[in-house]
Residue frames as a rotation matrix with the C-alpha (Angstrom) as fourth column:
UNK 1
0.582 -0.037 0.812 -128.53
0.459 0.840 -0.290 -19.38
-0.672 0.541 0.506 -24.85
UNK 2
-0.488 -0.861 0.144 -125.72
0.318 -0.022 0.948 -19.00
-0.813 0.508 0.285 -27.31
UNK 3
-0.816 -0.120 0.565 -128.04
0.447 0.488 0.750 -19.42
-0.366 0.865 -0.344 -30.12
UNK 4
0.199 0.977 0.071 -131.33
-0.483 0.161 -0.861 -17.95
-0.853 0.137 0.504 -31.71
UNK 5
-0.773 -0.131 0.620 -132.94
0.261 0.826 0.500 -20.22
-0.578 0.548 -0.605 -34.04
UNK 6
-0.342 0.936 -0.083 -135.21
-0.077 -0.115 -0.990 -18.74
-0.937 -0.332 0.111 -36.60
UNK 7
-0.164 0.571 0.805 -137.33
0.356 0.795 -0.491 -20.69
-0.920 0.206 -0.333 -39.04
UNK 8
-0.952 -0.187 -0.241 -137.48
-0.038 -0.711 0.702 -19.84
-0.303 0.678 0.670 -42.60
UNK 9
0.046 0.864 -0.501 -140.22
-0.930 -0.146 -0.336 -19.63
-0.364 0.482 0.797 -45.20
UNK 10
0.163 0.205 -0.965 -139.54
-0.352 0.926 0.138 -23.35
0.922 0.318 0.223 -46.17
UNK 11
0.815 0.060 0.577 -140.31
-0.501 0.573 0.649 -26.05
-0.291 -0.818 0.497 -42.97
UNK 12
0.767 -0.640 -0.044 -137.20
0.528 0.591 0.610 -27.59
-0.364 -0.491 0.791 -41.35
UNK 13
0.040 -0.915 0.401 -134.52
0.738 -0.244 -0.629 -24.77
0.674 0.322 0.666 -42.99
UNK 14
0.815 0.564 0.137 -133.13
0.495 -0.799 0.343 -22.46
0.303 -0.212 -0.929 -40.46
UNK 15
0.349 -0.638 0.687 -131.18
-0.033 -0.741 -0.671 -19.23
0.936 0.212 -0.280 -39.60
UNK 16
0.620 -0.098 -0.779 -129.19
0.758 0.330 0.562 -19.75
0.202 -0.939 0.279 -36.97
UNK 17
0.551 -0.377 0.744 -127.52
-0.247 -0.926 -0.286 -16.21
0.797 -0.027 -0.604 -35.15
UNK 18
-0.023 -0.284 -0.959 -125.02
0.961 0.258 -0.099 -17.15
0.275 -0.924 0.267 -32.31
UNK 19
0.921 -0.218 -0.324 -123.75
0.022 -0.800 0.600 -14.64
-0.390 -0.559 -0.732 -29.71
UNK 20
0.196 -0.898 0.393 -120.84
0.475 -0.264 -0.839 -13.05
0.858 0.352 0.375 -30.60
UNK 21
0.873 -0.259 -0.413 -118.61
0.278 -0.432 0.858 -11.84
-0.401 -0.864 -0.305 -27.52
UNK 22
0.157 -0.839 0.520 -116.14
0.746 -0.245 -0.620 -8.90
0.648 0.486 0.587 -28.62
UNK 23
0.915 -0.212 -0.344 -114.19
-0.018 -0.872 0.490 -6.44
-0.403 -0.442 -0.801 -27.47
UNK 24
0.646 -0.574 -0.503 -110.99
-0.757 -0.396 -0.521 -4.49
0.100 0.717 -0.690 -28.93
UNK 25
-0.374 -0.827 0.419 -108.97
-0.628 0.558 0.542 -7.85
-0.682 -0.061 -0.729 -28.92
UNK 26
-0.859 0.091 -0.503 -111.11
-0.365 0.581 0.728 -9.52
0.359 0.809 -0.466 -31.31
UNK 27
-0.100 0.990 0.101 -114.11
-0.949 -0.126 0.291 -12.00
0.300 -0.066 0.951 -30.83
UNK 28
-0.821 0.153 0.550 -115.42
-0.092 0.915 -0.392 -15.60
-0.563 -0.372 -0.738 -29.12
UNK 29
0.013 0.998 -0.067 -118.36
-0.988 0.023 0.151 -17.57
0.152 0.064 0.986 -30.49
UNK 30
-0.562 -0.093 0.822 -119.55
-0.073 0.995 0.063 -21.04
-0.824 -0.024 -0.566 -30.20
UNK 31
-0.551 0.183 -0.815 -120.69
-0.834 -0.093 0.543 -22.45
0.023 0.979 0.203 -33.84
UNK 32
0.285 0.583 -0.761 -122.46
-0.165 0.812 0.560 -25.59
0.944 -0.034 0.327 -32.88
UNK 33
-0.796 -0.143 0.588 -123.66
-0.546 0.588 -0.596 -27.23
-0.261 -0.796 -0.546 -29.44
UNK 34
-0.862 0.184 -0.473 -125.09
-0.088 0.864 0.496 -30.18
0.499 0.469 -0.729 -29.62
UNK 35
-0.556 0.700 -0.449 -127.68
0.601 -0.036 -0.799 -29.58
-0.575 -0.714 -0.400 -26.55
UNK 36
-0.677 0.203 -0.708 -128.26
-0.056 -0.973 -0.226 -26.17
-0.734 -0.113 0.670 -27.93
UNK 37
-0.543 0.342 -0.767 -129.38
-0.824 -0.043 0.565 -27.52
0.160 0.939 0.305 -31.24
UNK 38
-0.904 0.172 -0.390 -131.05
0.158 0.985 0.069 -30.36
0.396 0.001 -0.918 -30.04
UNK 39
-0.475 0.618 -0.626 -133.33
0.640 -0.246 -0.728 -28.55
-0.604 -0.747 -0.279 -27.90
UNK 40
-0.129 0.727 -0.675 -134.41
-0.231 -0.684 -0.692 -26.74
-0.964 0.066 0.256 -30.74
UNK 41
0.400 0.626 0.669 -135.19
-0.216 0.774 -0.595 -29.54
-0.891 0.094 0.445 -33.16
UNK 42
0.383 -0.764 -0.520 -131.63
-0.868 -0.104 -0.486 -29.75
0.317 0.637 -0.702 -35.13
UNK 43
0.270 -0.446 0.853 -131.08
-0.524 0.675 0.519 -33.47
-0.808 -0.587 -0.052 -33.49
UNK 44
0.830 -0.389 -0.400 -128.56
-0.273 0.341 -0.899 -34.21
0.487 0.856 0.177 -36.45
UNK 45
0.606 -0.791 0.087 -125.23
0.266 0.304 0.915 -36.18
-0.750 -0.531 0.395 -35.83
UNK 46
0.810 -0.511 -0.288 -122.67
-0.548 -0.482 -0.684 -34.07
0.211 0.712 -0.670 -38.23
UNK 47
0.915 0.112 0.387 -120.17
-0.070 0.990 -0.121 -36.13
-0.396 0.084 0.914 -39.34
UNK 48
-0.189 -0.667 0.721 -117.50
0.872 -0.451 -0.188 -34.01
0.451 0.593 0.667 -42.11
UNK 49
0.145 0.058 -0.988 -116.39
0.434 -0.901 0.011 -30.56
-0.889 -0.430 -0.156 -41.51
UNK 50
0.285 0.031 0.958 -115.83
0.916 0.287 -0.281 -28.74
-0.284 0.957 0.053 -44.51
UNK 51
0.329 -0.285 -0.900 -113.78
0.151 -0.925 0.348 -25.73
-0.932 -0.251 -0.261 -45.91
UNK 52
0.529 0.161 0.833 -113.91
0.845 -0.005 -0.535 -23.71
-0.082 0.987 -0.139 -49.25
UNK 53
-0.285 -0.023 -0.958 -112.34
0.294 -0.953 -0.065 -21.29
-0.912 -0.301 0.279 -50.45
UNK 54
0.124 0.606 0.786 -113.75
0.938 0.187 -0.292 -18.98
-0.324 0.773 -0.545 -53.50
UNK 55
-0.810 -0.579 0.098 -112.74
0.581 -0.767 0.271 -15.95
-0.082 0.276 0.958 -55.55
UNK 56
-0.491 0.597 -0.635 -115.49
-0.415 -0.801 -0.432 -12.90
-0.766 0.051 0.641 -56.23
UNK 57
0.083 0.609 -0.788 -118.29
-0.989 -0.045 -0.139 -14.40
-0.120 0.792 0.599 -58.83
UNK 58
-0.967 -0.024 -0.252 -117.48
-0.051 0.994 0.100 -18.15
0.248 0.110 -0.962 -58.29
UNK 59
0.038 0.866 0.499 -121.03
-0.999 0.052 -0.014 -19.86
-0.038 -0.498 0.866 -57.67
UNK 60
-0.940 -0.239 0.243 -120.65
-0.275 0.953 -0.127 -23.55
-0.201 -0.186 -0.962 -56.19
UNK 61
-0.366 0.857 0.363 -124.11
-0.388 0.214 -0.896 -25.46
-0.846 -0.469 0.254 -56.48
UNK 62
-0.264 0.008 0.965 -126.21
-0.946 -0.199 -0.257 -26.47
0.190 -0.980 0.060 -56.75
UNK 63
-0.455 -0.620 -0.638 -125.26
-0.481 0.775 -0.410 -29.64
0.749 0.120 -0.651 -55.26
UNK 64
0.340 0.767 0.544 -127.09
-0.934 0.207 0.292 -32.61
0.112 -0.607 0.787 -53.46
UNK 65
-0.843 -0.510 -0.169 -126.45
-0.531 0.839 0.120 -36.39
0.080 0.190 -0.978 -52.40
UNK 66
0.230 0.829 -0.509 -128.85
-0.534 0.545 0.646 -39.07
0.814 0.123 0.568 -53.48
UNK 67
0.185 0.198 0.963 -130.06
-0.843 0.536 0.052 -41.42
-0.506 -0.821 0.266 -50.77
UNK 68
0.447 -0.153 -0.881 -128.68
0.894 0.111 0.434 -43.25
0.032 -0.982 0.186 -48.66
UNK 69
-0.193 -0.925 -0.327 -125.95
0.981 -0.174 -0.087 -40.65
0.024 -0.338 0.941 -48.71
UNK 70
0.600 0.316 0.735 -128.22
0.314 -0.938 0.147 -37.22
0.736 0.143 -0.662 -48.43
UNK 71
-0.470 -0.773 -0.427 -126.41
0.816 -0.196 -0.544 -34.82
0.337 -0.604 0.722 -46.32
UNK 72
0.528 0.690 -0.496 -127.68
0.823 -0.269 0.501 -32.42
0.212 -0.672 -0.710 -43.87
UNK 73
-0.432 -0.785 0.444 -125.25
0.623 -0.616 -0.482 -28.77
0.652 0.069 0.755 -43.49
UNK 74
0.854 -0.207 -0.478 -125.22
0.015 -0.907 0.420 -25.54
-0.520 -0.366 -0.772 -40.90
UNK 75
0.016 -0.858 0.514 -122.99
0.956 -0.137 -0.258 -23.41
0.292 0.495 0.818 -43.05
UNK 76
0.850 0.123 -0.512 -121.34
0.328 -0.885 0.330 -20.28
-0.413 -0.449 -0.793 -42.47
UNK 77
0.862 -0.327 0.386 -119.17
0.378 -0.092 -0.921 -17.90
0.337 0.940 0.044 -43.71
UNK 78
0.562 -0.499 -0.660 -115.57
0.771 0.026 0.636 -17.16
-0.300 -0.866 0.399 -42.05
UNK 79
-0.628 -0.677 -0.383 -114.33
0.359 -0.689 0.629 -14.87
-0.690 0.258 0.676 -44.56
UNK 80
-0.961 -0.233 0.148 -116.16
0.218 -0.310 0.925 -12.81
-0.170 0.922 0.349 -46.59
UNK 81
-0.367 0.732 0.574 -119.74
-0.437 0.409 -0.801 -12.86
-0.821 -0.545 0.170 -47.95
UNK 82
-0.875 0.480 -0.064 -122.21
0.076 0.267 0.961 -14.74
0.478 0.836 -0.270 -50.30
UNK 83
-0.136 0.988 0.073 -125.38
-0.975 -0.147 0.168 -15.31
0.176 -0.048 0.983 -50.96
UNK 84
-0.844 -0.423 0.330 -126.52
-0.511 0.822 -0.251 -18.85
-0.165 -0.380 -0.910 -49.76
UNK 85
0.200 0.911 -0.360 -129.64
-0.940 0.282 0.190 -20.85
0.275 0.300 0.913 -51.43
UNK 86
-0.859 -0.011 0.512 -131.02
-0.068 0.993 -0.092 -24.29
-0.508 -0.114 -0.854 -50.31
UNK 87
-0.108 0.906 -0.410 -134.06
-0.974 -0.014 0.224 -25.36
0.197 0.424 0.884 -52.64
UNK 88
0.033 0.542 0.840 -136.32
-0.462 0.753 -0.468 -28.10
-0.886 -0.373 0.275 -51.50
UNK 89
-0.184 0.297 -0.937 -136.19
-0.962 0.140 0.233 -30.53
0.200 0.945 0.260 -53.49
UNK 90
-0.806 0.184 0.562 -137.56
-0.004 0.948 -0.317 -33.98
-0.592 -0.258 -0.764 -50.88
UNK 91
-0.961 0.187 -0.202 -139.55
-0.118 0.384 0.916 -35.64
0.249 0.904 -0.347 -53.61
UNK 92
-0.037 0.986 -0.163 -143.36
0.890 0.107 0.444 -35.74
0.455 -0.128 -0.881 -51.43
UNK 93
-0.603 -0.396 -0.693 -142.90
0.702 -0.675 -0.225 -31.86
-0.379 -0.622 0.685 -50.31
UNK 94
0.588 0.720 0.368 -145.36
0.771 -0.359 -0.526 -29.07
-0.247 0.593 -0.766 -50.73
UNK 95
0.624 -0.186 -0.759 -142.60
-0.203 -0.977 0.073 -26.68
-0.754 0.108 -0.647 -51.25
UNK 96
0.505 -0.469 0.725 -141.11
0.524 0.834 0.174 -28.51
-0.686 0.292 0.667 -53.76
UNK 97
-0.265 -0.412 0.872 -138.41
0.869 -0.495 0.030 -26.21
0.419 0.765 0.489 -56.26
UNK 98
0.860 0.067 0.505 -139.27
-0.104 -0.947 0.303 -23.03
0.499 -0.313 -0.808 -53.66
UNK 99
0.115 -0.982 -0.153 -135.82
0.718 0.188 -0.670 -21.89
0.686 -0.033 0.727 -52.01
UNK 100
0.555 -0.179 -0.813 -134.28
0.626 -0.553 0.549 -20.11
-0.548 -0.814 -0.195 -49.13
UNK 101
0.389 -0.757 0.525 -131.77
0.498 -0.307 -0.811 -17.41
0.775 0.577 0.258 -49.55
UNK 102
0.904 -0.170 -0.393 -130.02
0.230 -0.582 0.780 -15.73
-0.361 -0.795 -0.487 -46.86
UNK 103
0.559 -0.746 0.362 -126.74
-0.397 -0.624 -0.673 -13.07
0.728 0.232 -0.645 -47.20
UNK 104
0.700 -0.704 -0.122 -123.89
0.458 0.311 0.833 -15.10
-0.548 -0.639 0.540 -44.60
UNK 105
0.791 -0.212 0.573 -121.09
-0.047 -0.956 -0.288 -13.03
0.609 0.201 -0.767 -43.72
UNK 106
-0.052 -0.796 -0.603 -118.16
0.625 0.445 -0.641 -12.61
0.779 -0.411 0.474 -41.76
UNK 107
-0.746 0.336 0.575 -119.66
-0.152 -0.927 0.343 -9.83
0.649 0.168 0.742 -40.64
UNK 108
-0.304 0.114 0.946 -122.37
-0.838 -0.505 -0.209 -10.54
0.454 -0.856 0.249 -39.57
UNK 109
-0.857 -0.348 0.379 -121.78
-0.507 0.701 -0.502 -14.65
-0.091 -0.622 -0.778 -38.31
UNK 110
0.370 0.918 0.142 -125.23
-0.861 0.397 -0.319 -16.08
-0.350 -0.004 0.937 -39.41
UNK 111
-0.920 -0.190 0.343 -125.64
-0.051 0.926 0.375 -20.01
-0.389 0.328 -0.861 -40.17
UNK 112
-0.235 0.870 -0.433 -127.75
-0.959 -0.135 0.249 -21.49
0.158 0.474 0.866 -42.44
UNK 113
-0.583 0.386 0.715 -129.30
0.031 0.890 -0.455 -25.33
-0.812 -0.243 -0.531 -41.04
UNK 114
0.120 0.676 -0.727 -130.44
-0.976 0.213 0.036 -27.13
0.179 0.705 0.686 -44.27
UNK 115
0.124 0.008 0.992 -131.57
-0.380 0.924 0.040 -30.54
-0.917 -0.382 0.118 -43.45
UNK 116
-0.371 -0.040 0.928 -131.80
0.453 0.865 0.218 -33.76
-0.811 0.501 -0.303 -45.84
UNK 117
0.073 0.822 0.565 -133.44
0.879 0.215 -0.425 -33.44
-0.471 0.528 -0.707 -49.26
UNK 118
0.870 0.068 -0.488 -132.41
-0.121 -0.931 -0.345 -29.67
-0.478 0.359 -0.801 -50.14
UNK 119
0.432 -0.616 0.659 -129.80
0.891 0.176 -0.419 -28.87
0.143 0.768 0.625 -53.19
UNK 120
0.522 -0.436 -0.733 -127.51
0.113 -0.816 0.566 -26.11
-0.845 -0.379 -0.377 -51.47
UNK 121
0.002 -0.837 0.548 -125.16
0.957 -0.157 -0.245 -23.76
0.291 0.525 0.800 -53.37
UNK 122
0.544 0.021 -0.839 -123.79
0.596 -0.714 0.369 -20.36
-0.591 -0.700 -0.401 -52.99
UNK 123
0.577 -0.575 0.581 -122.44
0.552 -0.250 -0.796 -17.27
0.602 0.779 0.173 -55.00
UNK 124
-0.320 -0.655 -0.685 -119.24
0.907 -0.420 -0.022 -15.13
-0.274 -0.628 0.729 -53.66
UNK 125
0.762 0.574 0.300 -119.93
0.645 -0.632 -0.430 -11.75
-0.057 0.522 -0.851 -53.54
UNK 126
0.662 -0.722 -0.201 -116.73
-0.292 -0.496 0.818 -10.55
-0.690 -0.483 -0.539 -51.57
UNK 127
0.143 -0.869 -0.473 -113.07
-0.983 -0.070 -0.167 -10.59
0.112 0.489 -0.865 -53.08
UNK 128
-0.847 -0.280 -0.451 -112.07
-0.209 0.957 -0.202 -14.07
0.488 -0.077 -0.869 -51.39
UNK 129
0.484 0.759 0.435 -115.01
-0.874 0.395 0.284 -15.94
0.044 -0.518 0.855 -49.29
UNK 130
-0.906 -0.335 -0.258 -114.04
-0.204 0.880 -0.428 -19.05
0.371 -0.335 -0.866 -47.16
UNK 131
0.269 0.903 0.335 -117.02
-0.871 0.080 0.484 -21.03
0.410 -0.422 0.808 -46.18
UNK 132
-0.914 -0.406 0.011 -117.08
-0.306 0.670 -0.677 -23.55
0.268 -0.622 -0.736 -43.62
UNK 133
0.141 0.980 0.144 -119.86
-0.989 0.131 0.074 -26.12
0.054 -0.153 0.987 -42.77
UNK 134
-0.703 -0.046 0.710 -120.62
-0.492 0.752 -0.439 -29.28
-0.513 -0.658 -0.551 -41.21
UNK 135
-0.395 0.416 -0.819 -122.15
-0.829 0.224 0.513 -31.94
0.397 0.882 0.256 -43.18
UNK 136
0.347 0.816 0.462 -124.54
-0.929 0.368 0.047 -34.57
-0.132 -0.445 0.886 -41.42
UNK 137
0.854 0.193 0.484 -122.79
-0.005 0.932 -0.362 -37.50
-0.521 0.306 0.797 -43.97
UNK 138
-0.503 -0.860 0.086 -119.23
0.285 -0.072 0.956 -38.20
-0.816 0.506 0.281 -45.58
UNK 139
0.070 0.061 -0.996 -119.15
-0.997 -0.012 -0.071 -37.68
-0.016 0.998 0.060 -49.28
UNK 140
-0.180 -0.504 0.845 -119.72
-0.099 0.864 0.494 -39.80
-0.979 0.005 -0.205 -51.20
UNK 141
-0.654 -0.419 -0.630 -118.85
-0.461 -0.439 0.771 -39.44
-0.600 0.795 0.094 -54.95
UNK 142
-0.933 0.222 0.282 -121.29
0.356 0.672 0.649 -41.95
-0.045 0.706 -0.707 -56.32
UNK 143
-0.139 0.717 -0.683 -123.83
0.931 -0.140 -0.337 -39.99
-0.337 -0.683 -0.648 -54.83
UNK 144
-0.665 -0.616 -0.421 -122.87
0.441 -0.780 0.444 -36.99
-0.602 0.110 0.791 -56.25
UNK 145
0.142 0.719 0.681 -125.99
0.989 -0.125 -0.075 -35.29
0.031 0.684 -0.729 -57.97
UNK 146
-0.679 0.167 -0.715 -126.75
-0.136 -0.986 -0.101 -31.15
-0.722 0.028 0.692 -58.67
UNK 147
0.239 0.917 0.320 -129.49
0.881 -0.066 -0.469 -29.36
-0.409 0.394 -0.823 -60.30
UNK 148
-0.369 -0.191 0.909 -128.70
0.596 -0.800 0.074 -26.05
0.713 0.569 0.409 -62.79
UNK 149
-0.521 -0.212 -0.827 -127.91
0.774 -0.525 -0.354 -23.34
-0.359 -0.825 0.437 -60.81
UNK 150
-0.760 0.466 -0.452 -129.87
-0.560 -0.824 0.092 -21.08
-0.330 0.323 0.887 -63.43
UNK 151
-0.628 0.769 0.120 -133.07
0.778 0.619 0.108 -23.66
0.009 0.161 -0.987 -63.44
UNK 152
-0.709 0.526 0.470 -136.02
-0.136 -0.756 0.640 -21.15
0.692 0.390 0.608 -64.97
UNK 153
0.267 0.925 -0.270 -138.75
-0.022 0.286 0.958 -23.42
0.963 -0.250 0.097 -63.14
UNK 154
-0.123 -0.273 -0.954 -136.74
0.986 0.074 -0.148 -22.36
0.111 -0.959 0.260 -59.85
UNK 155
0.537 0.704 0.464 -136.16
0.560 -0.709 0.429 -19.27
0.631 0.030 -0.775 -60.71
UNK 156
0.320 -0.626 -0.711 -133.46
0.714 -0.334 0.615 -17.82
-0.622 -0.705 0.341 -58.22
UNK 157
0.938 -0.094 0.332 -132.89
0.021 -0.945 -0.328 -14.53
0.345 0.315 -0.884 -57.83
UNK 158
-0.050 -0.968 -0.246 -128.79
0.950 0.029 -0.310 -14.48
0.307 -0.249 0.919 -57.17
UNK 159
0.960 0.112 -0.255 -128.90
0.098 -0.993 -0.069 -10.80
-0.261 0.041 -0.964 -57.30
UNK 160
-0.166 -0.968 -0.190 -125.57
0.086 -0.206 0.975 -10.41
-0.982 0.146 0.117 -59.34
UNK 161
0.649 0.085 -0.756 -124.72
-0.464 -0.743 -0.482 -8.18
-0.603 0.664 -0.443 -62.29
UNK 162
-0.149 -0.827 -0.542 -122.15
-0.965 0.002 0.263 -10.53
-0.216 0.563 -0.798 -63.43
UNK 163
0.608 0.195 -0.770 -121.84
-0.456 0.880 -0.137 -13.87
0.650 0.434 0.624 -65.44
UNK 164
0.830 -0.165 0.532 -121.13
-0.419 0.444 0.792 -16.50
-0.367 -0.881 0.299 -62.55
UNK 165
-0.341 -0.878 -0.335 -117.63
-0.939 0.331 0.089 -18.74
0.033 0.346 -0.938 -62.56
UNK 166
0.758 0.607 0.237 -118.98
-0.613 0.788 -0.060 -21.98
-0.223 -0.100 0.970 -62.79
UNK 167
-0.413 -0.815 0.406 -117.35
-0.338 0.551 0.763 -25.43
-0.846 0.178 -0.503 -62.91
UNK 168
-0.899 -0.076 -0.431 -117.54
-0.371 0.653 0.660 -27.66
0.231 0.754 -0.615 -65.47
UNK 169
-0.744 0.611 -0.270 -119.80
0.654 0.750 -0.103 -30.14
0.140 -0.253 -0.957 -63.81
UNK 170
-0.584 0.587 -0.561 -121.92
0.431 -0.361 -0.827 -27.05
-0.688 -0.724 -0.042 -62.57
UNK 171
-0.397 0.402 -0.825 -123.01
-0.617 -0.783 -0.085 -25.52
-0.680 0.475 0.558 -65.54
UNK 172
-0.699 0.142 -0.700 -123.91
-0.604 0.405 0.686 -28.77
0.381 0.903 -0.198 -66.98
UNK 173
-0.860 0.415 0.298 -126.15
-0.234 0.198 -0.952 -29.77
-0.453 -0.888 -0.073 -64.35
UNK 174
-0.730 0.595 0.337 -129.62
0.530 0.181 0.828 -31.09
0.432 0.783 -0.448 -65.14
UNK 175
-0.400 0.624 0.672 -133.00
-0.610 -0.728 0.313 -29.25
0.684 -0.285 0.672 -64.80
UNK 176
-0.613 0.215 0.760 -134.67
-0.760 0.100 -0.642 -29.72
-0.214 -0.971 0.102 -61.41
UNK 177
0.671 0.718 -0.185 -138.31
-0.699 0.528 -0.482 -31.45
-0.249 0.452 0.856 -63.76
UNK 178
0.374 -0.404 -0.835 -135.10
-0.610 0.571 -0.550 -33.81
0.699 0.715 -0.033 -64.83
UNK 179
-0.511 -0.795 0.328 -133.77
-0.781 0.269 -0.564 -35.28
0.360 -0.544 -0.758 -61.77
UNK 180
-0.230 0.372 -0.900 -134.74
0.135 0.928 0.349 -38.65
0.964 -0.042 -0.263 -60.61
UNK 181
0.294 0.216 0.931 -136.81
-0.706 -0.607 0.364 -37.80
0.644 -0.764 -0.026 -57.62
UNK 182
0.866 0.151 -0.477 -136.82
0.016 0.945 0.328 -41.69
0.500 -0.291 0.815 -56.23
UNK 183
-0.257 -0.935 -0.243 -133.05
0.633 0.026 -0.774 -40.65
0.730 -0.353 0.585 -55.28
UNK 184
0.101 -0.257 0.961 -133.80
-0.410 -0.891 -0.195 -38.09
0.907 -0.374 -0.195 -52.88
């Protein structure tokens, strides 16, 4: 199998490691099969591809659509690396406001599978970082919600020494205890 699949510390997020086939010409992988992930209880229909790019200390996040329009992601980094948080935030969960983190890399080709209901963002750690990820659901701007990327009652450890780049919209985000759960 192309693929291992292994389960974080919150139910339904996982790390996903493909094979990587190199040699001194460079490298092959496959990033998504549809069998591959089905058979190991990812039976999502991905819809948008998606590509970012981001400078050293940008942090994107962290960023969610309200139902109907919740989106589902396997992200990964093609250039560079960050850190990559999804925090639970489906509205009858016992992990509610606990969060993943995982280090994606060009390097070393991990995905991160965050299903429905989780508020994803990510900081750059590298000079440039391109991230790329499949999204279960179009955008869809009315939908558009996020939760403060520095939310105490979350609690996320970024590990960084520096003051993030933040948009606008991101640094005005509301606290997690503020969001209207009934959307998720």
């Amino acid at each position: 199998m192309p693929f291992e699949f292994i389960p974080q510390k919150i139910k339904d997020v996982v790390l996903i490691k493909p094979k990587v086939f190199g040699d001194n010409r460079g490298f092959f992988m496959e990033t998504y099969k549809k069998s591959d992930f089905y058979s190991n209880g990812i039976e999502v229909e991905f819809n948008q591809d998606n590509h970012s790019k981001s400078s050293k200390g940008v942090l994107r996040g962290l960023h969610y659509q309200a139902s109907p329009y919740g989106q589902a992601k396997i992200v990964r980094c093609g250039r560079g690396k960050i850190y990559d948080v999804a925090v639970d935030i489906r509205k009858n969960s016992p992990t509610f406001g606990q969060y993943v983190k995982v280090e994606l890399s060009e390097e070393n080709k991990h995905m991160l599978y965050i299903p429905v209901g989780f508020a994803h963002g990510f900081v750059a750690l590298s000079d440039e970082v391109e991230l790329l990820y499949k999204a279960s659901g179009e955008y869809n701007p009315s939908a558009d919600r996020g939760v403060l990327w520095c939310d105490p009652d979350i609690n996320i450890d970024w590990e960084i020494d520096f003051e993030p780049i933040l948009s606008e919209k991101d640094s005005k985000q509301p606290l997690l205890k503020d969001i209207n759960r009934e959307e998720i």
